[in-house]
C-alpha positions as CSV (number, residue, x, y, z in Angstrom):
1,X,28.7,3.4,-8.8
2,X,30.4,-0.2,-8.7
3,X,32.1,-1.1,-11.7
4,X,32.1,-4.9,-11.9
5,X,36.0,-6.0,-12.8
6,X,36.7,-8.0,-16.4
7,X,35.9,-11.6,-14.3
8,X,32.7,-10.1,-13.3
9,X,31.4,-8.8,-16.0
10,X,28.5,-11.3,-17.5
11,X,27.4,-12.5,-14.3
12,X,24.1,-11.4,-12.7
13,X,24.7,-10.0,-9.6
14,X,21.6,-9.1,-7.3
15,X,21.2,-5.9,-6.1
16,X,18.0,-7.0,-4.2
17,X,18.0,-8.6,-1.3
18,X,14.8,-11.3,-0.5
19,X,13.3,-12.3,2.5
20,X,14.2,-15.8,2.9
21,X,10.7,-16.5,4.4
22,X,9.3,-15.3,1.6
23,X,8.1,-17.6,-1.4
24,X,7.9,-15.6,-4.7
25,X,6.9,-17.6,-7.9
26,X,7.5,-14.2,-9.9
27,X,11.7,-14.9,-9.3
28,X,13.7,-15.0,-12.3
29,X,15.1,-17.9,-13.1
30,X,18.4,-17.0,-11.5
31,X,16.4,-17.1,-8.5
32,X,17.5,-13.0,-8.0
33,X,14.4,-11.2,-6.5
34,X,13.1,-7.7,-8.1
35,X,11.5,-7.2,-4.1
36,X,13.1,-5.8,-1.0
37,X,11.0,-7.6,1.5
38,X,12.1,-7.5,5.0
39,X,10.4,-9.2,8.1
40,X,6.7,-9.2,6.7
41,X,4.3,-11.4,7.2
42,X,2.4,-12.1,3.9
43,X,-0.4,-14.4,3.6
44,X,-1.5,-17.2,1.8
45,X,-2.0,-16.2,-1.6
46,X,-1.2,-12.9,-2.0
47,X,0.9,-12.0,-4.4
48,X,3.8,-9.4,-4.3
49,X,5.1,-8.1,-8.2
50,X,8.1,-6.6,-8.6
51,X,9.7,-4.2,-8.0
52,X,8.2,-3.5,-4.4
53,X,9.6,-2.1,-0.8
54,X,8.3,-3.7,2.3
55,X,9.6,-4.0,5.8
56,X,7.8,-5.2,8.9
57,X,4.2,-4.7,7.8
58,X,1.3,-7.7,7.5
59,X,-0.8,-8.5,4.4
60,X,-3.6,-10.8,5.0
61,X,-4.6,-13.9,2.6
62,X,-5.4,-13.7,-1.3
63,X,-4.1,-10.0,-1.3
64,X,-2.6,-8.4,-4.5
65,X,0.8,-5.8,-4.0
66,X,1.5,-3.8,-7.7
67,X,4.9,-3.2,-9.1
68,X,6.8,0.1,-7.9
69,X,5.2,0.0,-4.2
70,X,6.2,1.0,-1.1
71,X,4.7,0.1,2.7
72,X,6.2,0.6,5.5
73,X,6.7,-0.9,8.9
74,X,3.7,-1.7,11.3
75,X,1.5,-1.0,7.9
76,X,-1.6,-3.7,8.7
77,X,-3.4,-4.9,5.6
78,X,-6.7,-7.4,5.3
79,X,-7.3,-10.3,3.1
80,X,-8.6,-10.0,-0.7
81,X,-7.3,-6.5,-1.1
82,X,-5.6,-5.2,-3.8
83,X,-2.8,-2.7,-3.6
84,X,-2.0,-1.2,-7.2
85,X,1.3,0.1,-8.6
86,X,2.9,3.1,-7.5
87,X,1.4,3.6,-4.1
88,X,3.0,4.9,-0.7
89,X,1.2,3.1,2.8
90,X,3.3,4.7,5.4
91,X,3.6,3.6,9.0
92,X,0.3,3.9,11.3
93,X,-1.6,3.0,8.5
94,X,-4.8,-0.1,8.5
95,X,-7.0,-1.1,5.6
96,X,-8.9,-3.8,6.6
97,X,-10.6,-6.5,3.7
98,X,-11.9,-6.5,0.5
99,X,-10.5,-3.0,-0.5
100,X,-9.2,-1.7,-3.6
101,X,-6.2,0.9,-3.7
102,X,-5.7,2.5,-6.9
103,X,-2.4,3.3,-8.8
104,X,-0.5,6.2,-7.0
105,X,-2.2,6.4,-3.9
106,X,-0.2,8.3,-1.6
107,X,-0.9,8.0,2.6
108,X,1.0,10.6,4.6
109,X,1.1,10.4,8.4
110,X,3.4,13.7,9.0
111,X,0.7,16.9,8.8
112,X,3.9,19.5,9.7
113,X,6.3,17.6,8.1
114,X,9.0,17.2,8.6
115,X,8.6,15.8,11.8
116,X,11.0,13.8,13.0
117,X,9.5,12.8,15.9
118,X,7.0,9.7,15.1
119,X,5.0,10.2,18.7
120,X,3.7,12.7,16.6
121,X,2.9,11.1,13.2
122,X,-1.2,10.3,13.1
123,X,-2.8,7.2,11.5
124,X,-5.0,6.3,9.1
125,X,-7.7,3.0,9.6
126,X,-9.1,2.4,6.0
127,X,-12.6,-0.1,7.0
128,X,-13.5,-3.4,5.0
129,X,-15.0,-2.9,1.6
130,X,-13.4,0.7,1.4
131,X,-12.4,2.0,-3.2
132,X,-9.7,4.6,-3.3
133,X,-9.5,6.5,-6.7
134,X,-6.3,6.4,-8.3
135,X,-3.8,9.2,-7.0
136,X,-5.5,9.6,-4.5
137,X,-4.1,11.2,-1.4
138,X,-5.1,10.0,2.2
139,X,-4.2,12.3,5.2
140,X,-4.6,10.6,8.9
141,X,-8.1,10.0,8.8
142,X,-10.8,7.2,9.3
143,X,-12.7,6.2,5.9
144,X,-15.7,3.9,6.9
145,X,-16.7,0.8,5.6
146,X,-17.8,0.6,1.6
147,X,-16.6,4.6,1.2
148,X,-15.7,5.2,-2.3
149,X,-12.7,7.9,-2.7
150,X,-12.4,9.2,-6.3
151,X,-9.6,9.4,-8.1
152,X,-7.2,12.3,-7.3
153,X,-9.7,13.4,-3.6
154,X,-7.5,14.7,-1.5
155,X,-9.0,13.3,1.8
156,X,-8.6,15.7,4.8
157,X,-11.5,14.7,7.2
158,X,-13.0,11.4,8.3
159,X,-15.6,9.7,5.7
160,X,-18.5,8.4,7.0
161,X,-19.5,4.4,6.1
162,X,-20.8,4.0,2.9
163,X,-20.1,7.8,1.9
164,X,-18.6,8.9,-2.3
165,X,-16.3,11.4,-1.9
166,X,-14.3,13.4,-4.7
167,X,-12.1,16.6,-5.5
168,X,-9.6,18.9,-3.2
169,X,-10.6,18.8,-0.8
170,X,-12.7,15.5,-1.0
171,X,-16.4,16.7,-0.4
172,X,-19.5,14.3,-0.2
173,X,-21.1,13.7,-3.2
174,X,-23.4,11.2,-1.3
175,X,-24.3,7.5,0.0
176,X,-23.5,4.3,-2.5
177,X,-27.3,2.8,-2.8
178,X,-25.7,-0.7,-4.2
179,X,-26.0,-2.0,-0.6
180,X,-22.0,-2.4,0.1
181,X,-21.8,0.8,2.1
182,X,-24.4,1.3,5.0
């Protein structure tokens, strides 16, 4: 722990460091950034809240990134999504657009962790239009376009388009019939 000397003491000092390429109208006035964003590219529109680790991911246009949030590098995301608080993307994950990721979401890559060895981590492609339940958790797997995850699933196995899926494991529950799956 740093212990700021007598001259020091009073004056904000920033522990987080910003992404000069990266325009935040949530900065305090100070102009210190609450964000730890590192080589990203971020779209028009999207906003990042506080609070929130990224490095060397992508986040399309008119996206939404919640406070507390981690995502990692090579994480690609689409435009008009919306990442809520408290949620873990690690790398070789995709969601595409128009997706909703609920508060505590957690993706894991590693299925014998820990594996140090990324050649063998596995990804995980999340299609357009795709809900995931808050605290959710997504191993690799491929959730098709309109799915619906419930909160707390536990998501082992590949979910077909258009499929609801709950519990732990996540088992089908069946199709949406609103029209924004199949």
């Amino acid at each position: 722990m740093v212990v700021p000397n007598s001259s020091e003491r009073g004056k904000k000092m920033p522990i987080f460091k910003k992404d000069k390429r990266q325009k935040n109208e949530f900065d305090s006035e100070s102009g210190d950034s609450l964000q730890l964003i590192n080589d990203c590219v971020i779209g028009e529109g999207t906003r990042v809240w506080n609070f929130v680790n990224m490095y060397g991911c992508s986040i399309g246009c008119d996206s939404m990134v919640g406070c507390f949030c981690e995502i990692q590098k090579g994480v690609k995301i689409g435009d008009r999504t919306r990442i809520q608080s408290h949620t873990f993307i690690c790398e070789l994950v995709e969601i595409g657009s128009d997706c909703f990721v609920g508060h505590g979401v957690m993706f894991i890559n590693d299925v014998y962790p820990p594996q140090p060895d990324p050649s063998k981590w596995k990804g995980t492609v999340i299609e357009d239009g795709v809900s995931i339940g808050s605290n959710a958790t997504i191993l690799p797997v491929r959730i098709g376009k309109g799915a619906i995850i419930g909160a707390g699933a536990v998501v082992t196995k590949d979910v077909p388009e258009g499929a609801v899926v709950a519990g732990n494991p996540a088992g089908f529950l069946r199709y949406r019939t609103d029209g924004n799956g199949e």
